[in-house]
C-alpha positions as CSV (number, residue, x, y, z in Angstrom):
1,X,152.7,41.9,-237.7
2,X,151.4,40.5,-234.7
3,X,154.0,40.7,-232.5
4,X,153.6,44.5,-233.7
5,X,150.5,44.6,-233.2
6,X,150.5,42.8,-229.6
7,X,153.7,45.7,-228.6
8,X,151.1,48.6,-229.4
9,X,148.3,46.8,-227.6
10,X,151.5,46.5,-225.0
11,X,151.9,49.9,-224.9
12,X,147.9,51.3,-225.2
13,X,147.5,49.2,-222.3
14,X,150.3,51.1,-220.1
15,X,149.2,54.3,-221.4
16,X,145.9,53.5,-220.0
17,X,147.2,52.6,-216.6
18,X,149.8,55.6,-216.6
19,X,146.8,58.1,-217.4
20,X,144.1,56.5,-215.1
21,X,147.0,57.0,-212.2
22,X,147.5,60.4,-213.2
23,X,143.4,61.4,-213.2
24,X,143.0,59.2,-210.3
25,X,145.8,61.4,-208.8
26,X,144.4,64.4,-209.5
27,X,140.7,63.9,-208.9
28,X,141.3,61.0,-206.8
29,X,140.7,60.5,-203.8
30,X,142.6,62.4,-201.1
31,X,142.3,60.0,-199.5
32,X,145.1,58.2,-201.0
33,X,148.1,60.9,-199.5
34,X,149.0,62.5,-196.5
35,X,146.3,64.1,-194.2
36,X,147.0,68.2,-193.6
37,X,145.2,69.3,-190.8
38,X,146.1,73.5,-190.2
39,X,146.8,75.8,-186.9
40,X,145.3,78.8,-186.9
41,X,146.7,80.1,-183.2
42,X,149.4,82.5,-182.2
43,X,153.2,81.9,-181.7
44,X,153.7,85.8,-181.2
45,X,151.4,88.2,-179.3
46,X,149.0,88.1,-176.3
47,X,148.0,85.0,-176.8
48,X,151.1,83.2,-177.5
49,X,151.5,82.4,-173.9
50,X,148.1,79.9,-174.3
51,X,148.6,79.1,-178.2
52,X,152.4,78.5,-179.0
53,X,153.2,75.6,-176.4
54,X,149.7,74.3,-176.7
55,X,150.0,74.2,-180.6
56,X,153.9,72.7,-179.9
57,X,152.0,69.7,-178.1
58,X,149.5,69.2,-180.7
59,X,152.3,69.0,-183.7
60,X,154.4,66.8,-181.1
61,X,152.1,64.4,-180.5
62,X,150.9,64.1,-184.4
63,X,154.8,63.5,-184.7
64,X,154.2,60.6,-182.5
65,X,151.5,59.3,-184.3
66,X,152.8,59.6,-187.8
67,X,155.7,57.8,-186.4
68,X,153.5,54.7,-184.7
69,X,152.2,54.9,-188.7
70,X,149.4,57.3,-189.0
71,X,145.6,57.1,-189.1
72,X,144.2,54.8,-191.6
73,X,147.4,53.8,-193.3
74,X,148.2,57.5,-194.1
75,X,150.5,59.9,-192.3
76,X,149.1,63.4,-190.9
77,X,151.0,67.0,-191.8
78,X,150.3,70.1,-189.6
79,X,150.8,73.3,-190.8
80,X,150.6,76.3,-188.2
81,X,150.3,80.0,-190.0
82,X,150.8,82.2,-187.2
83,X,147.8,84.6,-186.2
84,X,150.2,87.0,-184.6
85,X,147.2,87.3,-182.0
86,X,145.1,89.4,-184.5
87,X,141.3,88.3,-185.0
88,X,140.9,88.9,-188.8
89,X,144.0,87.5,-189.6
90,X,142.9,84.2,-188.1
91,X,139.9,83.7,-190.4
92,X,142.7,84.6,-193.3
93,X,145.2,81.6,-192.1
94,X,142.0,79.5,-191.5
95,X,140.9,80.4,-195.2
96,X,144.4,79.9,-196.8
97,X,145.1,76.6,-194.8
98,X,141.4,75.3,-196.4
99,X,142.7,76.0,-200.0
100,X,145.6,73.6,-199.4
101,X,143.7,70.9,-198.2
102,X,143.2,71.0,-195.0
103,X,140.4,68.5,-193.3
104,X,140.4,70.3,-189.8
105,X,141.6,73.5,-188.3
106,X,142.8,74.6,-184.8
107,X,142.3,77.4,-183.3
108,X,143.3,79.8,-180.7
109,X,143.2,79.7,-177.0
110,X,140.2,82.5,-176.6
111,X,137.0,82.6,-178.3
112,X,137.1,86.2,-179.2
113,X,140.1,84.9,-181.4
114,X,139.4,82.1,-182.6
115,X,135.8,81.9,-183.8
116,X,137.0,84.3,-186.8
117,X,138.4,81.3,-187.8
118,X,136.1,78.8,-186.9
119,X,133.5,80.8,-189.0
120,X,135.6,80.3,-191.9
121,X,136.0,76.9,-191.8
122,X,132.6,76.2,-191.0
123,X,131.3,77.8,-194.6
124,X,133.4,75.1,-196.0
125,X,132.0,72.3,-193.9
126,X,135.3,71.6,-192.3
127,X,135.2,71.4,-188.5
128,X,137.4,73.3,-186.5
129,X,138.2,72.9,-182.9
130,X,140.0,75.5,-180.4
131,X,143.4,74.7,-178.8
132,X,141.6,75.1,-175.2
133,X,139.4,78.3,-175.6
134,X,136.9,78.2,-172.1
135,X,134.2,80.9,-172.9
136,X,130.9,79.3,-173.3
137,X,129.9,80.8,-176.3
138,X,133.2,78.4,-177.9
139,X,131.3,75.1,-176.9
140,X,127.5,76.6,-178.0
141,X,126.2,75.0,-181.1
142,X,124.1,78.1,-182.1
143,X,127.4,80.0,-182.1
144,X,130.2,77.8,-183.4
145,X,127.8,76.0,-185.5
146,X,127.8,72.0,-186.3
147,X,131.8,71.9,-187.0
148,X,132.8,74.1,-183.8
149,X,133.8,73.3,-180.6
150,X,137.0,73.6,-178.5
151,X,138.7,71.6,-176.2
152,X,138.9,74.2,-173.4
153,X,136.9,72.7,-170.0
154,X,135.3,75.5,-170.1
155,X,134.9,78.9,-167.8
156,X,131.9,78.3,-166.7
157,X,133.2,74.9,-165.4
158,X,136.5,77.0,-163.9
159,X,134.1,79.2,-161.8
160,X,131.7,76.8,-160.7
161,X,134.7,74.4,-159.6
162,X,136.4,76.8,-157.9
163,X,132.9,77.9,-155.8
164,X,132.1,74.8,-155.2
165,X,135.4,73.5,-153.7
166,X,135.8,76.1,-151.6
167,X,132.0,76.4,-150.6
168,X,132.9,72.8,-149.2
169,X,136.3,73.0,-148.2
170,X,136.1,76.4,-146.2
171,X,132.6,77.0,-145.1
172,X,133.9,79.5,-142.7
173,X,134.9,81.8,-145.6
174,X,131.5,83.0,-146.9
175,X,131.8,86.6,-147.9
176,X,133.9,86.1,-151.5
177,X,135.0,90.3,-153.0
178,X,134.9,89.4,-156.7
179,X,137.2,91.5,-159.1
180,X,136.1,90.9,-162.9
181,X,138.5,91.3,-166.0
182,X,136.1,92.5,-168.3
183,X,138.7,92.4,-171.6
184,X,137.8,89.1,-173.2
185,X,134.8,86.3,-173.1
186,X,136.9,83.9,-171.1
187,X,137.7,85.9,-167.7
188,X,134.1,87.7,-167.7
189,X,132.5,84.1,-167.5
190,X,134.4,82.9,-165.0
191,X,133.6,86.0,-162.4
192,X,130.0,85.6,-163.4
193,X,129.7,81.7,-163.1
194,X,131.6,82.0,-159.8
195,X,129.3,84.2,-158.4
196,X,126.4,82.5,-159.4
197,X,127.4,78.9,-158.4
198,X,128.7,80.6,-154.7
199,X,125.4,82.3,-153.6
200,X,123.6,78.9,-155.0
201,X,125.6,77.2,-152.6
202,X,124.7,80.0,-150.2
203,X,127.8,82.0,-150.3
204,X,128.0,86.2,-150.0
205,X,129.2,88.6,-152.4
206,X,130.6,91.3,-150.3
207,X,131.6,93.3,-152.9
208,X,132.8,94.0,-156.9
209,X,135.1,95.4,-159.4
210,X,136.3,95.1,-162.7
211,X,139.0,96.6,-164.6
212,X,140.2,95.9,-168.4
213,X,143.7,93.9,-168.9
214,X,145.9,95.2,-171.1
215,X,149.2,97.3,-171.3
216,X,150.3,99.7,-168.8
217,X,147.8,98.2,-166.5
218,X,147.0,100.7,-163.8
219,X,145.4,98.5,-160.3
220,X,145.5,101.6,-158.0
221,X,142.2,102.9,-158.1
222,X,140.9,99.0,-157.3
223,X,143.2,98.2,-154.8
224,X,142.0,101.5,-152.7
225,X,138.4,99.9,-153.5
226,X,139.4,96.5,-152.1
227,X,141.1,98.0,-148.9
228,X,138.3,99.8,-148.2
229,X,135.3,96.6,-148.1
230,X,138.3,93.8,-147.2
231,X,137.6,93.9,-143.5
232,X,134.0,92.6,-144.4
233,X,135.0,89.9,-146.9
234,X,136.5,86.3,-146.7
235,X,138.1,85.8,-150.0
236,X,138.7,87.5,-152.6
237,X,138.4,85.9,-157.0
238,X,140.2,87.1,-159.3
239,X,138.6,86.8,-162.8
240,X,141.3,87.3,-164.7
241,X,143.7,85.8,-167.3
242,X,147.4,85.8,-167.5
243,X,149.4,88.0,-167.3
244,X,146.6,90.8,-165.7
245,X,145.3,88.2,-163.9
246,X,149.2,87.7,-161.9
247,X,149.3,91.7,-161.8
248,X,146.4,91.8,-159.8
249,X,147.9,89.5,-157.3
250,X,150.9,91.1,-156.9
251,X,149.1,94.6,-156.3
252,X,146.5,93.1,-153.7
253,X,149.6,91.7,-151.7
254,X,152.1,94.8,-152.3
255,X,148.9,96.9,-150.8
256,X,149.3,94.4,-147.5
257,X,146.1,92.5,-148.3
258,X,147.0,89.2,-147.3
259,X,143.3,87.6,-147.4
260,X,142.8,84.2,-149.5
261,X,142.3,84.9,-152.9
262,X,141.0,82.1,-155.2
263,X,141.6,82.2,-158.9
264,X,140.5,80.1,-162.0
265,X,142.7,78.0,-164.6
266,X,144.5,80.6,-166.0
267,X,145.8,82.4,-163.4
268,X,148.6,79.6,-162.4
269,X,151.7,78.6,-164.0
270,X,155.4,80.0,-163.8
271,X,153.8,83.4,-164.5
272,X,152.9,83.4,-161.1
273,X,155.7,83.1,-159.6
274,X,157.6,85.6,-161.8
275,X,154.9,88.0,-162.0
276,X,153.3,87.5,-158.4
277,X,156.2,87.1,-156.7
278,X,157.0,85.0,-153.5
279,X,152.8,84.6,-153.0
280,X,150.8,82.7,-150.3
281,X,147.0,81.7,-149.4
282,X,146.6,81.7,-153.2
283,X,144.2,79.2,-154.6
284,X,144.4,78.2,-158.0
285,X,143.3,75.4,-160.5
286,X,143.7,73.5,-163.1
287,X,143.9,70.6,-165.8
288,X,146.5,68.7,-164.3
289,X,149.6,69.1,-161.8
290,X,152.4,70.4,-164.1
291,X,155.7,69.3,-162.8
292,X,157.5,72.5,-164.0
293,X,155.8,74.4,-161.6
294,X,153.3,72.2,-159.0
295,X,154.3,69.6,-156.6
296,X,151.8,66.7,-155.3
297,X,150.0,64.4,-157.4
298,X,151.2,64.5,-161.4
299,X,149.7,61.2,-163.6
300,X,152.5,59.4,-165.5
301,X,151.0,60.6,-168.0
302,X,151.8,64.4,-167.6
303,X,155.2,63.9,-166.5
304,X,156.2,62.2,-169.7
305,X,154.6,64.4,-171.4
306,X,156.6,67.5,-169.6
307,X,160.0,65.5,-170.6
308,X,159.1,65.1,-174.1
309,X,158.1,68.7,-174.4
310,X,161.7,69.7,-172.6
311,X,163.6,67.2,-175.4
312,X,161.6,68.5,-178.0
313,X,161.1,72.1,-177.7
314,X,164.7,72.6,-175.2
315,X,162.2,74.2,-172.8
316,X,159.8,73.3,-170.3
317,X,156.4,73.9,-170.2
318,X,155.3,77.2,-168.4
319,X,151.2,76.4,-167.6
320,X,149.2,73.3,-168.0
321,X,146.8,75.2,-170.2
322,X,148.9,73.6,-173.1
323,X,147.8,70.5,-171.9
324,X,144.6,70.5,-173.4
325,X,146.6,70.5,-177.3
326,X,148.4,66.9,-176.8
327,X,144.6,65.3,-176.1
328,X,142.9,67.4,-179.1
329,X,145.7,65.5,-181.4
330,X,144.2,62.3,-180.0
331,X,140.4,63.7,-180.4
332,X,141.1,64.4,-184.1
333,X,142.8,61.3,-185.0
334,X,140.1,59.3,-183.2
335,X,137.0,61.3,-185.3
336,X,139.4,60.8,-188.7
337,X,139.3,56.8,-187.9
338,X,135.8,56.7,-186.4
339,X,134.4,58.7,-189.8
340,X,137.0,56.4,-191.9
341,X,138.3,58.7,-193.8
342,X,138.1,63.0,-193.4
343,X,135.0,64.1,-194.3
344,X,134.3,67.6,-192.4
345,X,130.6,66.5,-191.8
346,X,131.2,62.9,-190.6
347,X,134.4,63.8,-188.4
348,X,132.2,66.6,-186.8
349,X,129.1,63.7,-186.3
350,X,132.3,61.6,-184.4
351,X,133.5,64.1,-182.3
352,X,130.6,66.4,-181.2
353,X,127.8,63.3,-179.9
354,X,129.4,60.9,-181.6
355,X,131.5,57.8,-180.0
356,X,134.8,59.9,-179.2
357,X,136.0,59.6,-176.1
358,X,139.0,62.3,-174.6
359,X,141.8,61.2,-172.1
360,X,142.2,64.3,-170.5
361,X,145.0,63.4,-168.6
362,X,143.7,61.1,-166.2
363,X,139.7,61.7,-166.4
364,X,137.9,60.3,-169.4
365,X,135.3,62.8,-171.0
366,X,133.3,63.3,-174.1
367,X,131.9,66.1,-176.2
368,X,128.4,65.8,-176.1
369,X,125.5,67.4,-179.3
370,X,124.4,69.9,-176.8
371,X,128.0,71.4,-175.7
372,X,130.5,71.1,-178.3
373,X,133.9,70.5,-175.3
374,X,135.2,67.5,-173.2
375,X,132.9,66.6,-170.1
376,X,132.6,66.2,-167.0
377,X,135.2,69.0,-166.1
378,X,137.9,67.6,-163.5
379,X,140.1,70.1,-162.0
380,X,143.7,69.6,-159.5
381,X,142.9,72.3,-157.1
382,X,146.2,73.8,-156.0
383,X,147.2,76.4,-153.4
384,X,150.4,78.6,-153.2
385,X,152.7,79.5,-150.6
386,X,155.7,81.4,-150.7
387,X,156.0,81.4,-154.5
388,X,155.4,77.2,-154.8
389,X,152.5,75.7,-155.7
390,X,151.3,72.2,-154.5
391,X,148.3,69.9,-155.6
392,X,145.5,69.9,-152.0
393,X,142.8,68.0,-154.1
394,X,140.9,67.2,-157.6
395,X,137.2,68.7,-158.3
396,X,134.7,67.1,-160.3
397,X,132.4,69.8,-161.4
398,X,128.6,69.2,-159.9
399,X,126.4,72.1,-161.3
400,X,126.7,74.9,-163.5
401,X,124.8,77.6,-163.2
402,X,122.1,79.0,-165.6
403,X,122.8,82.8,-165.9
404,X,121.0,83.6,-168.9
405,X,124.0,83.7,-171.1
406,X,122.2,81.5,-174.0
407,X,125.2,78.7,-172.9
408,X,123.4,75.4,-173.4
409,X,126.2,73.6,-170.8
410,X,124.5,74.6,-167.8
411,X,123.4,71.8,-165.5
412,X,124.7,68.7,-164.7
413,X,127.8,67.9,-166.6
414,X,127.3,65.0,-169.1
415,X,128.4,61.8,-167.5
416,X,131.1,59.5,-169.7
417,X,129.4,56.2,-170.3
């Protein structure tokens, strides 16, 4: 009898463990399993030439990561529903990705894209961060809320860099003609910080346009604009975005218009070269010297990166906006071991003010309470000729302009203590 009895107790015993396994399994703690984090961004569409490789880098260098053995003992799986480059459906994939568990989203390259989704996750608490989005309104807490933010320097940074360097480099070439792409956030910000940050530094706008990128794109009617004021101008910006922003060089230099023309960060890359042809005295910048494309100065950093990406992917990268994904990987695993553990709230207080640091490929910045991106904004500056681009210089941005946008990252850029 009592080695019957002492079985059952025995047994009792094991059901007790087996069943407090099986509750703590399914109330338990999450924190126990793997960590999903979802992408929300584009592989097909208009903005698959910023999302897909950008996205590839982020779920490469998790891959990396999970492989050195994870964040806090557990390993991390990304999950990437494509967008197709269609707003709604990004608050859908951000919505459906949430359901399975995911702890943080990424999003697209452009804020009119991706704050669908950031909205989404933000009624759930979970913070989602954009691929490398640049308007303003992606890094404004009133906008994107406590969770938001993107890792995009931003295009008010890419304007006032781009003024600034040239303001200093080529003080001979005041009088700037500024052509504005008016179809998205991103490229209307840069135009307008550009021109505000050049007649602070007491440049002249001798003149303006703006046309809407899209399909079919039809330049004529601006290029007869440009011809007729380009006597009485220095240089000319293009505020655009790829691949408008490449058509607009090729027209101004297929019309015979061979006058400097300075760009922001999205107008670079192979596109460039296979869009704008064989171009010169064309002024570019951006996060880092690719060395697919750019010659000059690349980090170590950025040319292992480019090799990985070619064994990975079997093709190289084509602009160093993708850049920005690899370091957001980083930023996301730092905030998941700086909150210990993947509460939304707490990896949001890590990342946006909180102690998180960003290696943006050579330049150490931080998201700051007050503008939800990496800061200070450092840029290569690069110039083309004859179809091949080359590293002159790096730009720390000074000032950004206040233009009255509601943008609380105007001013002196936050300084990485």
């Amino acid at each position: 009898m009592r080695k019957r009895l002492a079985l059952l107790g025995a047994v009792m015993a094991l059901g007790a463990l087996v069943m407090a396994l099986i509750v703590g399994s399914a109330s338990g703690s999450r924190d126990a399993g793997p960590i999903l984090i979802g992408i929300s961004a584009a592989k097909t569409g208009i903005l698959a030439p910023y999302d897909l490789q950008s996205g590839q880098l982020f779920q490469m260098r998790m891959a990396q990561i999970n492989k050195a053995g994870g964040v806090l003992g557990r390993k991390i799986n990304v999950q990437w529903i494509d967008t197709k480059s269609d707003k709604p459906t990004a608050a859908t994939n951000a919505e459906e990705l949430i359901s399975k568990g995911a702890v943080a989203i990424i999003d697209t390259c452009d804020f009119d894209y991706s704050f669908p989704a950031t909205n989404a996750a933000r009624a759930h608490k979970v913070p989602a961060i954009a691929l490398c989005a640049s308007s303003p309104k992606a890094a404004t807490p009133a906008i994107v809320g406590p969770y938001g933010g993107s890792m995009g320097l931003g295009s008010d940074t890419e304007g006032s860099a781009g003024a600034e360097w040239f303001r200093k480099n080529k003080p001979s070439l005041k009088r700037a003609y500024i052509v504005k792409d008016t179809s998205i956030e991103y490229s209307k910000a840069t135009a307008d910080y550009f021109k505000a940050r050049w007649t602070q530094l007491g440049g002249k706008v001798c003149g303006e346009d703006t046309f809407v990128g899209g399909p079919n794109l039809d330049l004529s009617s601006q290029i007869t604009r440009l011809r007729g004021k380009i006597k009485g101008c220095d240089v000319i910006y293009d505020g655009s975005w790829q691949p408008f922003g490449s058509q607009l060089v090729r027209a101004i230099r297929d019309a015979g218009v061979k006058t400097a023309i300075l760009t922001n960060a999205s107008v670079n890359g192979t596109l460039v070269r296979q869009i704008g042809g064989k171009v010169s005295n064309f002024y570019a910048l951006g996060f880092a010297c690719l060395p697919t494309y750019c010659t000059g100065t690349q980090t170590p950093q950025v040319r292992t990166i480019a090799t990985q990406f070619r064994a990975a992917y079997k093709t190289p990268l084509g602009n160093h906006y993708a850049l920005p994904g690899y370091a957001l990987a980083d930023a996301v695993v730092a905030a998941i071991r700086t909150a210990k553990g993947t509460d939304g709230t707490k990896m949001a207080n890590a990342l946006f003010g909180g102690p998180v640091t960003v290696n943006y490929f050579g330049s150490r910045m931080k998201f700051t309470a007050k503008c939800h991106r990496p800061q200070p904004a450092v840029y290569s500056v690069e110039l083309w000729t004859n179809g091949v681009d080359k590293q002159i210089d790096t730009h720390k941005v000074q000032t950004v302009a206040n233009i009255g946008d509601g943008s609380p990252c105007f001013g002196k850029p936050a300084a990485v203590k």
